[in-house]
TILO-960599 format. One record per residue: residue number from 1; x, y negated, z of N, C-alpha, C in turn. Coordinates in nm, 2 decimals, decimal comma, padded with zeros to 4 digits, m for minus. Layout:
<rs>
i:NUM | nX:X | nY:Y | nZ:Z | caX:X | caY:Y | caZ:Z | cX:X | cY:Y | cZ:Z
...
</rs>
This chain:
<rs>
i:1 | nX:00,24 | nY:m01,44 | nZ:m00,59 | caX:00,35 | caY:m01,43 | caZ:m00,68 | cX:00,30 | cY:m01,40 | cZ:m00,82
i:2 | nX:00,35 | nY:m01,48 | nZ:m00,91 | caX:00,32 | caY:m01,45 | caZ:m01,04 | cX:00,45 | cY:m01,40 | cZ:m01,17
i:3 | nX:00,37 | nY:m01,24 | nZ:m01,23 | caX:00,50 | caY:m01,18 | caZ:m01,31 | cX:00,50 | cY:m01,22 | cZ:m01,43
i:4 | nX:00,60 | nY:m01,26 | nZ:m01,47 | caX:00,64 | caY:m01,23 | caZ:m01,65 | cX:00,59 | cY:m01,16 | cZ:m01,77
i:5 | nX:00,52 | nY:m01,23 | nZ:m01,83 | caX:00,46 | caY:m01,08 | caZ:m01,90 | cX:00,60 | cY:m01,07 | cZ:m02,03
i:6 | nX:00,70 | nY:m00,97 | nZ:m01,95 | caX:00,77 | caY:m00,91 | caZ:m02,04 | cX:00,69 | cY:m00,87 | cZ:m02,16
i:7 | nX:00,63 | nY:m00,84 | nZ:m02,21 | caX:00,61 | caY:m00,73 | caZ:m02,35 | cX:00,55 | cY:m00,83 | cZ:m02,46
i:8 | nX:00,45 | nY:m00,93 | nZ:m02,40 | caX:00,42 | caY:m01,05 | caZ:m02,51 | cX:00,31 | cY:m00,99 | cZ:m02,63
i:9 | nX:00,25 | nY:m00,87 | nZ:m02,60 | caX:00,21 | caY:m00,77 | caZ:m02,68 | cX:00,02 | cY:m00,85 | cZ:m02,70
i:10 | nX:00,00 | nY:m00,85 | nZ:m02,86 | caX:m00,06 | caY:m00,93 | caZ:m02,89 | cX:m00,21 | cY:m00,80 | cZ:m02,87
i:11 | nX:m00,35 | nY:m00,89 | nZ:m02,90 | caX:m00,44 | caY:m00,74 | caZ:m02,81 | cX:m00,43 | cY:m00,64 | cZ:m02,93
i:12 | nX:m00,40 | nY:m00,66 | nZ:m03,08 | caX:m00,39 | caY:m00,54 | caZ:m03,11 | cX:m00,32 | cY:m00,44 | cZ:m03,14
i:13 | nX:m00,17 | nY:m00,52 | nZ:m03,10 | caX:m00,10 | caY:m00,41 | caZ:m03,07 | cX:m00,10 | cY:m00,31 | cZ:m02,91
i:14 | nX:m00,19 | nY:m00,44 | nZ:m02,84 | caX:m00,22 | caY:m00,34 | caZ:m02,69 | cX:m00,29 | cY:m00,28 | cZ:m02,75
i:15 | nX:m00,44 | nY:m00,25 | nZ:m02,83 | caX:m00,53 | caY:m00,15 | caZ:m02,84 | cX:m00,43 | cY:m00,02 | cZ:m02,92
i:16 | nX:m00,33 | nY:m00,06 | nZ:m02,99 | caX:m00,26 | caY:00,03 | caZ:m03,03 | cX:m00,17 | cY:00,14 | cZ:m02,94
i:17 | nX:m00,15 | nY:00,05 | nZ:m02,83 | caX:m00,04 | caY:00,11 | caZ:m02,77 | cX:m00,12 | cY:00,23 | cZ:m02,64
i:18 | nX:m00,28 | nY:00,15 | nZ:m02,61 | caX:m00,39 | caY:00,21 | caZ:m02,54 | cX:m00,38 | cY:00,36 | cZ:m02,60
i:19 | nX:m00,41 | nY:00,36 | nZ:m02,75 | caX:m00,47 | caY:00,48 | caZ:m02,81 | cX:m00,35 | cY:00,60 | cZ:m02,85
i:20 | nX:m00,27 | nY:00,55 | nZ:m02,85 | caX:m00,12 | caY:00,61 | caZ:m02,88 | cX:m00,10 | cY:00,71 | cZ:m02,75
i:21 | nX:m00,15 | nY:00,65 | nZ:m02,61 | caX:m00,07 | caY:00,66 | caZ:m02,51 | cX:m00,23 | cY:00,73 | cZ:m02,39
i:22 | nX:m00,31 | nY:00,75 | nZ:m02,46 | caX:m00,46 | caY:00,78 | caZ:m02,36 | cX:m00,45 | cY:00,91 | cZ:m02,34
i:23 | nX:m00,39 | nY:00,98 | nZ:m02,38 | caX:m00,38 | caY:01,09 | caZ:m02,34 | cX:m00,32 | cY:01,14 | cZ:m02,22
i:24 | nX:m00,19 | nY:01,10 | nZ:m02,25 | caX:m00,06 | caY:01,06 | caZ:m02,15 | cX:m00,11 | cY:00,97 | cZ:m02,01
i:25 | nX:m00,18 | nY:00,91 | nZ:m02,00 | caX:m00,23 | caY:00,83 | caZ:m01,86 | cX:m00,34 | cY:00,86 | cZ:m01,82
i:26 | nX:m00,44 | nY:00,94 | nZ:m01,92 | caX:m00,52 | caY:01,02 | caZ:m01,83 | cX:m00,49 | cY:01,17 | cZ:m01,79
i:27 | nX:m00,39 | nY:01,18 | nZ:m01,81 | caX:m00,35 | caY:01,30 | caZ:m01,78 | cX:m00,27 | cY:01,31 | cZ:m01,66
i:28 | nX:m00,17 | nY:01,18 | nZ:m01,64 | caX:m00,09 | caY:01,15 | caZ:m01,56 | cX:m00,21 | cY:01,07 | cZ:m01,40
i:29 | nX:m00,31 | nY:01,03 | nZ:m01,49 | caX:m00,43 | caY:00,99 | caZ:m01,36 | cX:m00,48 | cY:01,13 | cZ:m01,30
i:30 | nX:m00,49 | nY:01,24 | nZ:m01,38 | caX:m00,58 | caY:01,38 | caZ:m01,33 | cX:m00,47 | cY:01,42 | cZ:m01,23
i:31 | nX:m00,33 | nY:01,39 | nZ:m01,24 | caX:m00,22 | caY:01,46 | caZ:m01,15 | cX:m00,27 | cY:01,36 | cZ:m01,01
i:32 | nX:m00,27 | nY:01,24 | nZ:m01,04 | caX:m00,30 | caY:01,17 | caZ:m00,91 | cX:m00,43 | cY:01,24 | cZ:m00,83
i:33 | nX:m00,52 | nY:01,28 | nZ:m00,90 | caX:m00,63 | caY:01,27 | caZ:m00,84 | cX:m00,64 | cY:01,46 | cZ:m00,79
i:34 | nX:m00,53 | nY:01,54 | nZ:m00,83 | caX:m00,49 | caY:01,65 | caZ:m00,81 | cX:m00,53 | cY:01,78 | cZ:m00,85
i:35 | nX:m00,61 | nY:01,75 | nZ:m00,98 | caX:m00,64 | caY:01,84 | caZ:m01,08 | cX:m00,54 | cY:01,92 | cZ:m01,16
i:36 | nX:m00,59 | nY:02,02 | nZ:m01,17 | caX:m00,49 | caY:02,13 | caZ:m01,21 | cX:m00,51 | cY:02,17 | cZ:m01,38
i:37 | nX:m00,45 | nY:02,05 | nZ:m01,43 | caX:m00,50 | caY:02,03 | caZ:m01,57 | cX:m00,40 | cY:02,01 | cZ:m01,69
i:38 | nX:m00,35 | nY:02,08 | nZ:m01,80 | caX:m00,24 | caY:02,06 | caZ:m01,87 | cX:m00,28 | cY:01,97 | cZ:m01,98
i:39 | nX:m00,12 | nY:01,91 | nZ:m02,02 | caX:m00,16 | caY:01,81 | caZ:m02,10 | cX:m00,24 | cY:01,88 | cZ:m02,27
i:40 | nX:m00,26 | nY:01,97 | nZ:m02,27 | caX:m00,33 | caY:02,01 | caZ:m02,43 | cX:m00,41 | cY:01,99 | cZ:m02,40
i:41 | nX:m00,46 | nY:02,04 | nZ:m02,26 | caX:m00,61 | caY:02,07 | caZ:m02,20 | cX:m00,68 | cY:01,94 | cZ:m02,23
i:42 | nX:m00,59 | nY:01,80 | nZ:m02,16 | caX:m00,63 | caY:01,72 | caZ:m02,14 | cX:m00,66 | cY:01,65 | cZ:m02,29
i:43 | nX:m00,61 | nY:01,65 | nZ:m02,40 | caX:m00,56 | caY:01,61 | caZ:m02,55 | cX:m00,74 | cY:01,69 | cZ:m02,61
i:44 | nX:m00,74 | nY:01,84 | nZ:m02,55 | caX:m00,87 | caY:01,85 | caZ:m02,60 | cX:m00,98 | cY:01,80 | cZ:m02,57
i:45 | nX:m00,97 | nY:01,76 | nZ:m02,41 | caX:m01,10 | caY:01,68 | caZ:m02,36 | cX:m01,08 | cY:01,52 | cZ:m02,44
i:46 | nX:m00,96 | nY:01,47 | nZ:m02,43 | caX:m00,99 | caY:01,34 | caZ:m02,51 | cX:m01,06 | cY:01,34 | cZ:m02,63
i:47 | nX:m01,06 | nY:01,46 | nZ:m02,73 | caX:m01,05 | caY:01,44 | caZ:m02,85 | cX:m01,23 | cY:01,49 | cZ:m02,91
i:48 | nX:m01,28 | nY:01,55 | nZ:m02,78 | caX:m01,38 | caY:01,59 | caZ:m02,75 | cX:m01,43 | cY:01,74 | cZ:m02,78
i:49 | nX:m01,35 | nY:01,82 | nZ:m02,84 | caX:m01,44 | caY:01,94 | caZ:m02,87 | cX:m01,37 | cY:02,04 | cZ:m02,76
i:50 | nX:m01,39 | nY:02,04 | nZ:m02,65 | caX:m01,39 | caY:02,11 | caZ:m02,50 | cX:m01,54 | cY:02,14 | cZ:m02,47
i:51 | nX:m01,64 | nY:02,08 | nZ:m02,54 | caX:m01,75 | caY:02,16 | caZ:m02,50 | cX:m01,79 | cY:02,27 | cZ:m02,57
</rs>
């Protein structure tokens, strides 16, 4: 079965929408994977200075 690509989103408005939103889906990936991790937490590891 083949889907629709509703959004029609050209690649750089995807790279925009990637970078807007990487925080938010790796954060929402750490809940899957069952890490006990809050979204700032996660906003400081993206952003890098957590070490």
């Amino acid at each position: 079965m083949k889907y629709e690509d509703k959004f029609r989103l050209t690649p750089e408005e995807n790279r925009r929408f990637a970078k807007t939103n990487l925080t938010k889906l790796v954060f929402t990936n750490s809940r899957f994977e069952g890490l006990t991790i809050t979204m700032p937490q996660t906003q400081t590891i993206i952003d890098g200075s957590g070490c």
